[in-house]
DSSP file (Angstrom, degrees, kcal/mol; ACC not computed):
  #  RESIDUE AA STRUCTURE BP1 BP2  ACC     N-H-->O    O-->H-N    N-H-->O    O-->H-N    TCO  KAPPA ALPHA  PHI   PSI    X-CA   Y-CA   Z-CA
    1    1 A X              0   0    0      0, 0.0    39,-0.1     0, 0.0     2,-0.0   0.000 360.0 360.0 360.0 153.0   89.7  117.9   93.0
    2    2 A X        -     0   0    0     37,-0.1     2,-0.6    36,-0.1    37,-0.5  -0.100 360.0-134.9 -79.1 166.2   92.4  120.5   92.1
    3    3 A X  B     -A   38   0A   0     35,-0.2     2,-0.3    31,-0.0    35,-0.2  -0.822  13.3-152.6-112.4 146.9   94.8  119.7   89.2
    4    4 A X        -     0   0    0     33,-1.3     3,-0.1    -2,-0.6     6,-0.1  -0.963   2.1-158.5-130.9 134.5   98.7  120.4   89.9
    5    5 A X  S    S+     0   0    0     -2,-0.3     2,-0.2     1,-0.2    -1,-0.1   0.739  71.8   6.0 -87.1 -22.3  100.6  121.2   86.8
    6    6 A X  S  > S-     0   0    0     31,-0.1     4,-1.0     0, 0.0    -1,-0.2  -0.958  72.2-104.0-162.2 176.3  103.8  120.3   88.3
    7    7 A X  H  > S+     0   0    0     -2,-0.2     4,-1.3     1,-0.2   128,-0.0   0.672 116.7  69.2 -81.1   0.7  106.0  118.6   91.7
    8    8 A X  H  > S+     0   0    0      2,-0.2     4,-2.4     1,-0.2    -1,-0.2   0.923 108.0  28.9 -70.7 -60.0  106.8  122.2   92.2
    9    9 A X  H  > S+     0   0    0      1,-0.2     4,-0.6     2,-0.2    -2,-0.2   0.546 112.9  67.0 -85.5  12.4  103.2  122.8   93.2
   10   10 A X  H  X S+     0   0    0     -4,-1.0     4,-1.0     2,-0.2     3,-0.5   0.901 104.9  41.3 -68.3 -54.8  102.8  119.7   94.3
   11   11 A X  H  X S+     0   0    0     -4,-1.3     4,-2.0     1,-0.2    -2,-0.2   0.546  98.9  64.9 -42.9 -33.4  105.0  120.3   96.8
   12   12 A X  H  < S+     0   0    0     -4,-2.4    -1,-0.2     2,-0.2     3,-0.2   0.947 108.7  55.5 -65.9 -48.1  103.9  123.9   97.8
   13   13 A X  H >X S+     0   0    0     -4,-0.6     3,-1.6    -3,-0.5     4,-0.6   0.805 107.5  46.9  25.9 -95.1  100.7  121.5   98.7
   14   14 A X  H 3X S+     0   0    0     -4,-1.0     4,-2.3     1,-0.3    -1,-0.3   0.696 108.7  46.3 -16.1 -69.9  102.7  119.5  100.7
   15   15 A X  H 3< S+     0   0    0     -4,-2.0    -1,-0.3     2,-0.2     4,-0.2   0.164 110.9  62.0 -76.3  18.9  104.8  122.4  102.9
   16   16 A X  H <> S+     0   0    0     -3,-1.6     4,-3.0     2,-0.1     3,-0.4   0.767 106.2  45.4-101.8 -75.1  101.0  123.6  103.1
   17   17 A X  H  X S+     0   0    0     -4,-0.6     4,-3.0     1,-0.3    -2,-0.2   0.666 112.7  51.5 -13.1 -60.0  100.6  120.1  104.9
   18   18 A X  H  X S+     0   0    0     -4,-2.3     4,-1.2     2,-0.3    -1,-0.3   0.889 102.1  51.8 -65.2 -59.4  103.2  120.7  106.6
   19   19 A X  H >> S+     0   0    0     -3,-0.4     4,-2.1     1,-0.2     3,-0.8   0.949 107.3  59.6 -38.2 -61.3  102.7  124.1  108.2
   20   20 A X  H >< S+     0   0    0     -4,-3.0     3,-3.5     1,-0.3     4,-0.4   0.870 102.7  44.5 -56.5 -54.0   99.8  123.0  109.3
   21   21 A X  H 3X>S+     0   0    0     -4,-3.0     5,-3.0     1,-0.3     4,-1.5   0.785 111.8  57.3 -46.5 -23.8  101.0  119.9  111.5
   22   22 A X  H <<5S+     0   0    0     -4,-1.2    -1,-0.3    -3,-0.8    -2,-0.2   0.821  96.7  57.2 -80.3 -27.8  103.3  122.0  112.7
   23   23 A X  T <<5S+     0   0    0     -3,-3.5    -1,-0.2    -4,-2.1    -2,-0.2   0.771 109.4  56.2 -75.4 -25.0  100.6  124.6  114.0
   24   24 A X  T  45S-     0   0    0     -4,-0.4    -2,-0.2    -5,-0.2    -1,-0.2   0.790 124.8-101.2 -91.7   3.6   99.4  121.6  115.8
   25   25 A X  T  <5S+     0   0    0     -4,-1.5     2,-0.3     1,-0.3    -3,-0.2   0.453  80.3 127.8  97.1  26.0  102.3  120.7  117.5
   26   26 A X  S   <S-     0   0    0     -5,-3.0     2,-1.5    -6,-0.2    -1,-0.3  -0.662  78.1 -88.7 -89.9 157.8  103.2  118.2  115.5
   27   27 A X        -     0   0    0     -2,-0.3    18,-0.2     1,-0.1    -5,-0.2  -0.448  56.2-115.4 -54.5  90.5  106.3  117.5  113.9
   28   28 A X        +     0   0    0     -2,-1.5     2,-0.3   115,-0.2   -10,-0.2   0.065  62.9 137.8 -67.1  83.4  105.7  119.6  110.3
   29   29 A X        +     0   0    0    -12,-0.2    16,-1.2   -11,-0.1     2,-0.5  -0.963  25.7 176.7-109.3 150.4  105.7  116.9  107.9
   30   30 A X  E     +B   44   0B   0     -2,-0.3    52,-0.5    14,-0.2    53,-0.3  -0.908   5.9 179.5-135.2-177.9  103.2  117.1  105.2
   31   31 A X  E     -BC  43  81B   0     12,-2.1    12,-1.1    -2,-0.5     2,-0.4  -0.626  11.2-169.6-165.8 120.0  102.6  114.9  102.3
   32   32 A X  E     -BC  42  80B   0     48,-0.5    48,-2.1    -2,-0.3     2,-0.4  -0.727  14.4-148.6-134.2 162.7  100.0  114.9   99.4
   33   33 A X  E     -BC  41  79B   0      8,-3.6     7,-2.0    -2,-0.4     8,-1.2  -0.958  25.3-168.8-125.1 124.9   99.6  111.5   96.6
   34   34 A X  E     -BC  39  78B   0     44,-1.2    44,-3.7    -2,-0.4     2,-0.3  -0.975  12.1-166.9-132.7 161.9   98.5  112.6   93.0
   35   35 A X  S    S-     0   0    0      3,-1.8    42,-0.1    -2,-0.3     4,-0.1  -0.803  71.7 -11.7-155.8 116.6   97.4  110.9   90.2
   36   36 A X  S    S-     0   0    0     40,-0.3     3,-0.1    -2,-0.3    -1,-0.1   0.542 130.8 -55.2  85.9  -1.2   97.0  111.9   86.7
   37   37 A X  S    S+     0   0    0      1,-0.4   -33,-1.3   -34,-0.1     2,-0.3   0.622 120.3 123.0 107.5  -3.1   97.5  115.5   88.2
   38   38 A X  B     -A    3   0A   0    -35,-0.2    -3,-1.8     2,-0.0     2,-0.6  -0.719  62.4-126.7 -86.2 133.1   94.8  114.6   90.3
   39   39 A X  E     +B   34   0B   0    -37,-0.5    -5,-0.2    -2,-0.3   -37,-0.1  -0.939  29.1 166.8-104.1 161.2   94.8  114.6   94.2
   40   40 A X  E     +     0   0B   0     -7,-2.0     2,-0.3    -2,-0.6    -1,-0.2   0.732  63.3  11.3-112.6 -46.2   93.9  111.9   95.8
   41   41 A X  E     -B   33   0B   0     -8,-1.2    -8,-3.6     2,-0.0    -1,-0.3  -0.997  42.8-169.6-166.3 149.8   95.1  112.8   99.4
   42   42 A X  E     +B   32   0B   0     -2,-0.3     2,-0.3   -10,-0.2   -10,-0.2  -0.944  29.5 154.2-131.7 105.1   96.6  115.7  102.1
   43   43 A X  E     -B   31   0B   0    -12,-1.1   -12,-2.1    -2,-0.3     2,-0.4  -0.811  26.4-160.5-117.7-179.8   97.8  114.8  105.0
   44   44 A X  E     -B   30   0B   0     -2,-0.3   -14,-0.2   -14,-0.2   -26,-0.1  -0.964  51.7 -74.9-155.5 151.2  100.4  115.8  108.0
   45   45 A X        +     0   0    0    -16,-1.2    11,-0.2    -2,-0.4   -19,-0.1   0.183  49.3 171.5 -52.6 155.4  101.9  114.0  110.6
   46   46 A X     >  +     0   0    0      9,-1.9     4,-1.6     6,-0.1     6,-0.4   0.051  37.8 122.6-152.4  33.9   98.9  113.3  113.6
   47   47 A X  H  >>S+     0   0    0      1,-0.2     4,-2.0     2,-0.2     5,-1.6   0.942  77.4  41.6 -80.4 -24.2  101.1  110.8  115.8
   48   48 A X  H  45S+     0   0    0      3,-0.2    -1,-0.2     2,-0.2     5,-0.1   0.770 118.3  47.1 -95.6 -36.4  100.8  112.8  118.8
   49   49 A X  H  45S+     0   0    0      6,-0.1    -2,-0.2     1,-0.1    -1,-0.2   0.849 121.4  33.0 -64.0 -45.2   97.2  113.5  118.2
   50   50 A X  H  <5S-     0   0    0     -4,-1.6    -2,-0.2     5,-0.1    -3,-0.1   0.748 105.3-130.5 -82.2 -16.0   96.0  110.1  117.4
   51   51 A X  T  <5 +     0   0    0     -4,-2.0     2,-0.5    -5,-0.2    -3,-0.2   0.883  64.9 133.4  83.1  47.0   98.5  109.0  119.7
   52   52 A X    > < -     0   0    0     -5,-1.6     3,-1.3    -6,-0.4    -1,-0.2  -0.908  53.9-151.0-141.0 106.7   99.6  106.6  117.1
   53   53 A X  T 3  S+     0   0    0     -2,-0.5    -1,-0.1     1,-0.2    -6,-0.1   0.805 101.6  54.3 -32.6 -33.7  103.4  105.9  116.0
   54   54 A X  T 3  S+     0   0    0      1,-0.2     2,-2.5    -7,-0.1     6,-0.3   0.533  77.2 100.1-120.4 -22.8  102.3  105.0  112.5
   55   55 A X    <   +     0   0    0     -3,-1.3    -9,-1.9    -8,-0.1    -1,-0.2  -0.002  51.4 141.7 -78.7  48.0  100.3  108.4  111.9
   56   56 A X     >  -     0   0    0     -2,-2.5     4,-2.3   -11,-0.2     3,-0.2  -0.517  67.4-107.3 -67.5 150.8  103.2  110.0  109.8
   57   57 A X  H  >>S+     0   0    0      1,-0.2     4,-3.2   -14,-0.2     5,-0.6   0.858 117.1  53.7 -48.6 -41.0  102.2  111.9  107.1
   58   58 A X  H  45S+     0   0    0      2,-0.2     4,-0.3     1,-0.2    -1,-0.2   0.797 115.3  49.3 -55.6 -10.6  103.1  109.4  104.1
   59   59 A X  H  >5S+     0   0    0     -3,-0.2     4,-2.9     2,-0.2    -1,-0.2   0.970 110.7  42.5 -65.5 -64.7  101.0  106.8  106.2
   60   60 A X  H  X5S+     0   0    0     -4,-2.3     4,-1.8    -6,-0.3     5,-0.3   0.946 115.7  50.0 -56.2 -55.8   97.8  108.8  106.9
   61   61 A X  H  X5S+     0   0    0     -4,-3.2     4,-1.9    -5,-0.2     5,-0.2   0.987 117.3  47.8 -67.8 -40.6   97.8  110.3  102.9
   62   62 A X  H >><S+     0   0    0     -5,-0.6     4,-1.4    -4,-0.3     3,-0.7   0.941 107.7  49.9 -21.7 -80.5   98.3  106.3  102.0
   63   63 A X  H 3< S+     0   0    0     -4,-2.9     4,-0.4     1,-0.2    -2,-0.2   0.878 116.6  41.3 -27.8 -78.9   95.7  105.3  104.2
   64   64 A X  H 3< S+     0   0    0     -4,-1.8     4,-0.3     1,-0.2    -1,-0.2   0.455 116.1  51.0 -80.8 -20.5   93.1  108.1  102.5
   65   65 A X  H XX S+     0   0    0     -4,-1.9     3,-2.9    -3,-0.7     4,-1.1   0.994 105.1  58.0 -83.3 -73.9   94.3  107.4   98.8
   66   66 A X  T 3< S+     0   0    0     -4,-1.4     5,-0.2     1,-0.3    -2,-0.2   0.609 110.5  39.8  24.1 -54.9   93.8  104.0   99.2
   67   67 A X  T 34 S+     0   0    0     -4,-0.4    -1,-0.3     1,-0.2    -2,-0.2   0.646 103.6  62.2-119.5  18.1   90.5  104.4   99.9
   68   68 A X  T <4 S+     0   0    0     -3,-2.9    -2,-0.2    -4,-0.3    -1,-0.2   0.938 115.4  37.6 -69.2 -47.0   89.7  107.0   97.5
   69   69 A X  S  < S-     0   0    0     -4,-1.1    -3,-0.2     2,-0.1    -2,-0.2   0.523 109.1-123.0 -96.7  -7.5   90.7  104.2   94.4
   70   70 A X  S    S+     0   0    0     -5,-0.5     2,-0.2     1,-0.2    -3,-0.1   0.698  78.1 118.0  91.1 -14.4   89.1  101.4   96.6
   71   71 A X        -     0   0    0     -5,-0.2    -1,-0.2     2,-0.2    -2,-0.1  -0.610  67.1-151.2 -95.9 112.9   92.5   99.9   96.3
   72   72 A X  S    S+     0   0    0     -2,-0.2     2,-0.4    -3,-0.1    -6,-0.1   0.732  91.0  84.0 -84.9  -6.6   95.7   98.8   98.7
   73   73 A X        -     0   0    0     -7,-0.1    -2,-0.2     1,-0.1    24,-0.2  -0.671  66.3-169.1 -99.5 164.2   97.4   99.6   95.8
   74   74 A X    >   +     0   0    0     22,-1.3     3,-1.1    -2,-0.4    25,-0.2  -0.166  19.0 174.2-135.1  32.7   98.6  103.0   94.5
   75   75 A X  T 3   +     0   0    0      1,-0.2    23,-0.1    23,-0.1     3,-0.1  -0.198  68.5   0.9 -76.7 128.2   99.5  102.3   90.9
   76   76 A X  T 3  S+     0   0    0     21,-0.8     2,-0.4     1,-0.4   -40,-0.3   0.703 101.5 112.8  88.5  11.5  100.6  105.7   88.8
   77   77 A X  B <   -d   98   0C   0     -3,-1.1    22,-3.6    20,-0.6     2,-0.5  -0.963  57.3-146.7-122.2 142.0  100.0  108.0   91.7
   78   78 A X  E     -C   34   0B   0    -44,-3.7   -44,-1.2    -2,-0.4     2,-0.8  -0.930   6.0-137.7-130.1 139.3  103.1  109.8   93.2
   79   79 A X  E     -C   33   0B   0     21,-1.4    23,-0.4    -2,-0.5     2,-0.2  -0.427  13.6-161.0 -68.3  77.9  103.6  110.7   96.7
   80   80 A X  E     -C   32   0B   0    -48,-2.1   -48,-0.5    -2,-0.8    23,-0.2  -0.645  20.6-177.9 -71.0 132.3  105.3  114.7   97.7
   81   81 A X  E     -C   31   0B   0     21,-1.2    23,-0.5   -50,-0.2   -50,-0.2  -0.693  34.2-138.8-148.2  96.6  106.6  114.6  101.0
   82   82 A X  S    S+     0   0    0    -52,-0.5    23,-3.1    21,-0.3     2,-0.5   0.450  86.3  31.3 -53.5 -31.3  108.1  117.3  102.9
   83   83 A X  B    S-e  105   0D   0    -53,-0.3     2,-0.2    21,-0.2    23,-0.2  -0.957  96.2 -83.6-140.4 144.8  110.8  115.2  104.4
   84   84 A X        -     0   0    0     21,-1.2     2,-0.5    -2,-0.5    27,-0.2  -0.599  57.5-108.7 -45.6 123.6  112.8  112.1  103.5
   85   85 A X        -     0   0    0     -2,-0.2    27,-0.7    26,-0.2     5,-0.3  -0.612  26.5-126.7 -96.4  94.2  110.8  109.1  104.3
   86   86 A X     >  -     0   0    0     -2,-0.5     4,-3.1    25,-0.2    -1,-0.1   0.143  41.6 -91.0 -27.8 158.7  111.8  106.7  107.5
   87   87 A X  T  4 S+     0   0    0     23,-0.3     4,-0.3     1,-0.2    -1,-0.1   0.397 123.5  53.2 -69.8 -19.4  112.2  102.9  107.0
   88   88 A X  T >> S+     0   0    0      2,-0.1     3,-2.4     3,-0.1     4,-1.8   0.983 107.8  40.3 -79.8 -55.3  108.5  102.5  107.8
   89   89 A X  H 3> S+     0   0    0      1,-0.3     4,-3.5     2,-0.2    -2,-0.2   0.774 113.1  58.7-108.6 -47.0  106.7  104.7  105.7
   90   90 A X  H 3X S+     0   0    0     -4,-3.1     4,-1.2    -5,-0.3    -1,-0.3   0.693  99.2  55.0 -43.8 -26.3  109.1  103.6  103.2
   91   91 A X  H <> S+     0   0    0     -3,-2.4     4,-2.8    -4,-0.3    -2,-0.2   0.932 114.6  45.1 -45.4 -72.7  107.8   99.7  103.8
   92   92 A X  H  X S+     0   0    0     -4,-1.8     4,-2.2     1,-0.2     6,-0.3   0.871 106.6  57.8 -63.1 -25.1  104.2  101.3  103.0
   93   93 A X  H  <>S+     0   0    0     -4,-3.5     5,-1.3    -5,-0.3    -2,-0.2   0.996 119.0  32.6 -65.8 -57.0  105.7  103.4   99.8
   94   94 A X  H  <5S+     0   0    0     -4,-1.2    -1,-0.2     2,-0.2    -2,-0.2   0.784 117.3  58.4 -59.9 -41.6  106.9  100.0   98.3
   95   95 A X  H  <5S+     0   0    0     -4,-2.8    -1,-0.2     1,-0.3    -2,-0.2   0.908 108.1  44.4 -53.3 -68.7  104.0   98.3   99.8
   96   96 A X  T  <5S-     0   0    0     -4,-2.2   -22,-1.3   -23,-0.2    -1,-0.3   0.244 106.0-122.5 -52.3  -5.0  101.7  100.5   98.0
   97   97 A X  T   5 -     0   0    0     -3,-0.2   -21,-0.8   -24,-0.2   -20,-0.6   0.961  43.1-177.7  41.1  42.6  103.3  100.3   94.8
   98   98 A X  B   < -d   77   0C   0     -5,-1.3   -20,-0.2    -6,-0.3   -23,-0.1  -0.369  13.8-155.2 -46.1 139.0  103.7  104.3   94.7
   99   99 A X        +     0   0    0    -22,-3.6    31,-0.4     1,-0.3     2,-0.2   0.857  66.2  33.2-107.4 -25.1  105.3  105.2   91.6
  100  100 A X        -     0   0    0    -23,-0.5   -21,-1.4    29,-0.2     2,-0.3  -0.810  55.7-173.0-100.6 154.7  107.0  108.4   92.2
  101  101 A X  B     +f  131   0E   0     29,-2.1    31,-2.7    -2,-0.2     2,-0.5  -0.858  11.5 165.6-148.3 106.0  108.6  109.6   95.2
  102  102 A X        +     0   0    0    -23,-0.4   -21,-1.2    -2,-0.3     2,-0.4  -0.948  17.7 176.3-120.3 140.9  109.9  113.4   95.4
  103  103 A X        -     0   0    0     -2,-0.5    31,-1.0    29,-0.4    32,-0.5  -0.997  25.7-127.2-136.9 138.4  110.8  114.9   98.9
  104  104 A X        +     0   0    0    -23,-0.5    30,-0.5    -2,-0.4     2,-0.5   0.884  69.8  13.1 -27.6-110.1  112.0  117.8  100.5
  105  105 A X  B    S-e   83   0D   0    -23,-3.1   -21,-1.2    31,-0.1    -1,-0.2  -0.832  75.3-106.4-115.7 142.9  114.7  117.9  102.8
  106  106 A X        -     0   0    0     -2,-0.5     2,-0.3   -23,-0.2    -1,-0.1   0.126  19.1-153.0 -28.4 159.1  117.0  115.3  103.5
  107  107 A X        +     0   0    0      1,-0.1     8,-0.1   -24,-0.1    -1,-0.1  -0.973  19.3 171.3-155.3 105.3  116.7  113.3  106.7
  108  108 A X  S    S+     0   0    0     -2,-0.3     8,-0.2     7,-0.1    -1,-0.1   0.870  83.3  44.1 -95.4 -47.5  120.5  112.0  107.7
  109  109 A X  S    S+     0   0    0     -3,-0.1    -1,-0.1     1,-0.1    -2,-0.0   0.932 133.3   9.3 -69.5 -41.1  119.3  110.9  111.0
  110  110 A X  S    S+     0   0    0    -26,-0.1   -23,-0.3   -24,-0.1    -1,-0.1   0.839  96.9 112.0-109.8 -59.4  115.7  109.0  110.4
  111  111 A X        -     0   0    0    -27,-0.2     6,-0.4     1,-0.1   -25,-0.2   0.366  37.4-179.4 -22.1 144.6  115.6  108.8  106.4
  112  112 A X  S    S+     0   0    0    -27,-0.7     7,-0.5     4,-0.2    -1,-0.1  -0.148  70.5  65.9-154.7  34.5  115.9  105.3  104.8
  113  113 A X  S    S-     0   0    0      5,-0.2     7,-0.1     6,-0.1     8,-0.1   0.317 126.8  -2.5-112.1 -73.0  115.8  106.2  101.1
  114  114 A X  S    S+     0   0    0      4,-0.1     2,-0.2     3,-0.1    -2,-0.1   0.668 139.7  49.6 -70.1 -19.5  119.2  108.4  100.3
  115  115 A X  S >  S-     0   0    0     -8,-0.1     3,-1.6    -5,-0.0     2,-0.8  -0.760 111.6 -11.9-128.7 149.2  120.2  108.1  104.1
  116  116 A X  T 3  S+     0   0    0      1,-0.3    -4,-0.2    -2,-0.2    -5,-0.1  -0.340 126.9  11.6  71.9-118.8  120.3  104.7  106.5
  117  117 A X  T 3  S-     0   0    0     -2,-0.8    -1,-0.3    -6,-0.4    -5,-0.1   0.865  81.1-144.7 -86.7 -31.2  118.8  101.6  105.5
  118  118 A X    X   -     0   0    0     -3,-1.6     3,-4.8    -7,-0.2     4,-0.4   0.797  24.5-177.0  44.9  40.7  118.2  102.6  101.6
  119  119 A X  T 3  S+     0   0    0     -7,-0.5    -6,-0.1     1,-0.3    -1,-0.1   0.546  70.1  60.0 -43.7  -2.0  115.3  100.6  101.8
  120  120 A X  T 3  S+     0   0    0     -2,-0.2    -1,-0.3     1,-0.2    -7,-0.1   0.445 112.1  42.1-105.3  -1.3  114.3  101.1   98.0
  121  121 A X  S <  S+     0   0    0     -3,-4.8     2,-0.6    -4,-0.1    -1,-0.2   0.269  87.5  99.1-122.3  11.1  117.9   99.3   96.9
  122  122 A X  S >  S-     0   0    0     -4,-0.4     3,-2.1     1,-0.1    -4,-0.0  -0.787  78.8-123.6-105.2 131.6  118.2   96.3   99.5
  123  123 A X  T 3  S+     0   0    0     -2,-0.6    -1,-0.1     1,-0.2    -4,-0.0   0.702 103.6  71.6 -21.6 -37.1  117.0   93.0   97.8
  124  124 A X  T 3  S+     0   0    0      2,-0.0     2,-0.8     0, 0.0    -1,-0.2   0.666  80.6  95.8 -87.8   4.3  114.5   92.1   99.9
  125  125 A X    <   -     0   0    0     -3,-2.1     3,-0.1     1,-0.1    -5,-0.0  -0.648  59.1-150.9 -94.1 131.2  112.1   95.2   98.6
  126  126 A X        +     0   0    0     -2,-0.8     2,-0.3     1,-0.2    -1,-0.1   0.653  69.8   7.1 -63.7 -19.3  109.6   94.5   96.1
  127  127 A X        -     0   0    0      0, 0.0     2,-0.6     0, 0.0    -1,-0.2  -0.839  62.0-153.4-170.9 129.2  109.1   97.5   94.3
  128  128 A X        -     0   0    0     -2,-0.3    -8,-0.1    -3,-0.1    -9,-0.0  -0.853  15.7-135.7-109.2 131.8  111.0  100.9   94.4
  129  129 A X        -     0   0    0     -2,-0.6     2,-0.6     1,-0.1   -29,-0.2   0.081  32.4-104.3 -61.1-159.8  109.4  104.0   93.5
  130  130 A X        -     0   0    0    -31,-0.4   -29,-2.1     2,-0.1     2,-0.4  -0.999  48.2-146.8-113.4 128.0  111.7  106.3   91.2
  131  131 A X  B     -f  101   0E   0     -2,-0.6     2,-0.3   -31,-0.2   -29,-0.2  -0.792  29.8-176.6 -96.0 141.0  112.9  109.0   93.5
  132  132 A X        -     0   0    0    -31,-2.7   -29,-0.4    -2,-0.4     2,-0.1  -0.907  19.5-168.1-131.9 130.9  113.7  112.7   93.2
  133  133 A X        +     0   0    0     -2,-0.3   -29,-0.2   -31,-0.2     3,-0.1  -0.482  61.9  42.8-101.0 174.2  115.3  114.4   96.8
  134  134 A X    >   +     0   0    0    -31,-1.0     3,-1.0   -30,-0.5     2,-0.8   0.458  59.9 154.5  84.0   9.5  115.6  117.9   97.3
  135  135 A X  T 3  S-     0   0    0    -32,-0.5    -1,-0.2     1,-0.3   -31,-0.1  -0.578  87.1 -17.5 -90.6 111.2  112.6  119.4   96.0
  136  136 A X  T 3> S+     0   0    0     -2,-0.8     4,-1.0    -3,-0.1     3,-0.3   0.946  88.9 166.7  68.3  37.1  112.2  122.6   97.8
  137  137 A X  H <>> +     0   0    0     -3,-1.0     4,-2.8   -33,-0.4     5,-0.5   0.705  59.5  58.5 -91.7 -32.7  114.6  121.5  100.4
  138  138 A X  H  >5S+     0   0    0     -4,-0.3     4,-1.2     1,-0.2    -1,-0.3   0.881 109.7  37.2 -99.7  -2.0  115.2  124.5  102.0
  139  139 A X  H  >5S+     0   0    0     -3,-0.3     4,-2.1     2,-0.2    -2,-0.2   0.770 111.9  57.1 -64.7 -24.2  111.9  125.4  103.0
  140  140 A X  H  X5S+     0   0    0     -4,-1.0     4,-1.5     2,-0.2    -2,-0.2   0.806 115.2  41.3 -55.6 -55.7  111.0  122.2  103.7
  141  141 A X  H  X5S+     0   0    0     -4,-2.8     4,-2.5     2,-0.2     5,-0.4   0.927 106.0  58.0 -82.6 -33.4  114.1  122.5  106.0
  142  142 A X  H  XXS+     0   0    0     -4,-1.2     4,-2.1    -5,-0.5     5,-0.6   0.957 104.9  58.9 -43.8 -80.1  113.6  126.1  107.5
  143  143 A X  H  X5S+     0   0    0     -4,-2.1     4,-2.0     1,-0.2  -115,-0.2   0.734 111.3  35.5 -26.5 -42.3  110.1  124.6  108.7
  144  144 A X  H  X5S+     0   0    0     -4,-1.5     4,-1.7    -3,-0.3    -1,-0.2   0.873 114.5  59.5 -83.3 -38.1  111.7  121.6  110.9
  145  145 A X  H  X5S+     0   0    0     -4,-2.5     4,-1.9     2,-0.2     5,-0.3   0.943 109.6  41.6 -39.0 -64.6  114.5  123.9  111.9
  146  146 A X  H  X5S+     0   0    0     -4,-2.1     4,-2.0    -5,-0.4    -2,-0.2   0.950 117.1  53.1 -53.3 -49.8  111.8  126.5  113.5
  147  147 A X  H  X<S+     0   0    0     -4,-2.0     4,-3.6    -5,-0.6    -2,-0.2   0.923 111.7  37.0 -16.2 -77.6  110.1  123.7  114.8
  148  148 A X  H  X S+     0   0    0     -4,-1.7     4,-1.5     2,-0.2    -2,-0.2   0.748 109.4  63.6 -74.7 -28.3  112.6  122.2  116.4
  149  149 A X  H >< S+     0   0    0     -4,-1.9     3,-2.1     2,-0.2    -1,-0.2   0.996 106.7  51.2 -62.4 -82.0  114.3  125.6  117.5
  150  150 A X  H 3< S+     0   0    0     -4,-2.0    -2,-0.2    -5,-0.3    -1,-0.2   0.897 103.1  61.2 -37.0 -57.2  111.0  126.3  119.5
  151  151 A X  H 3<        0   0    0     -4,-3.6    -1,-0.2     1,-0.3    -2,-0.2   0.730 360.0 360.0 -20.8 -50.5  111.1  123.3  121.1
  152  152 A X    <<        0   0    0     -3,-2.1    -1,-0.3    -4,-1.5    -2,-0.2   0.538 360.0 360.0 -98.3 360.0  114.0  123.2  122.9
């Protein structure tokens, strides 16, 4: 598996990820889990293809790290994500015992780490990753901007 020296190119990974869901006509999130430098898992949003709410990227690269270590847990791997995380995906980031969490661009409407619920500061969460936003945020954001720009 390839070795990433740093969350910079972890991230280019990521907006890789990203492109690509977006080429299917998904929303262009992407998201990739390393560990030790390692990775573990690539994934991109699929809800509309699997026809599954839940098939966000953080979910689906979860899911596939998970069962690379054999594991529901994810201890010492951190999670690059194109986009600030929703209040589910966050669930599974805590869930998983992720230990890092660095992400693109901000997400004022859906997000639920820096934005929303703050699901990683509320009491009732068991385990917060350490977060860094903003990494590569404005490609990250160009991409859902173009997107979304087509759309309408």
């Amino acid at each position: 598996m390839a070795q990433i020296p740093h969350r910079i190119d972890a991230m280019a990974l990521a907006l890789d990820e990203a492109r690509a869901a977006g080429a299917r006509g998904e929303v262009p999130v992407g998201a990739i889990i390393l560990r030790d430098g390692e990775v573990l898992a690539r994934a991109g949003n699929r809800t509309l293809e699997l026809k599954d709410p839940t098939a966000h990227a953080e979910i689906l690269a979860i899911r596939a790290a998970c069962e690379v270590l054999g594991s529901e847990r994810l201890i010492g791997c951190d999670l690059y994500v194109t986009l600030e995380p929703c209040a589910m995906c966050a669930a599974a980031i805590s869930f998983a015992r992720l230990r890092r969490l660095y992400w693109g661009a901000p997400d004022p409407k859906g997000g639920a780490v820096e934005h929303g619920p703050r699901f990683f500061t509320q009491p009732t969460c068991h385990h917060a990753p350490d977060c860094y936003g903003n990494i590569r945020e404005g490609e990250a954001a160009a991409l859902l901007r173009g997107f979304f720009l087509e759309k309408r």
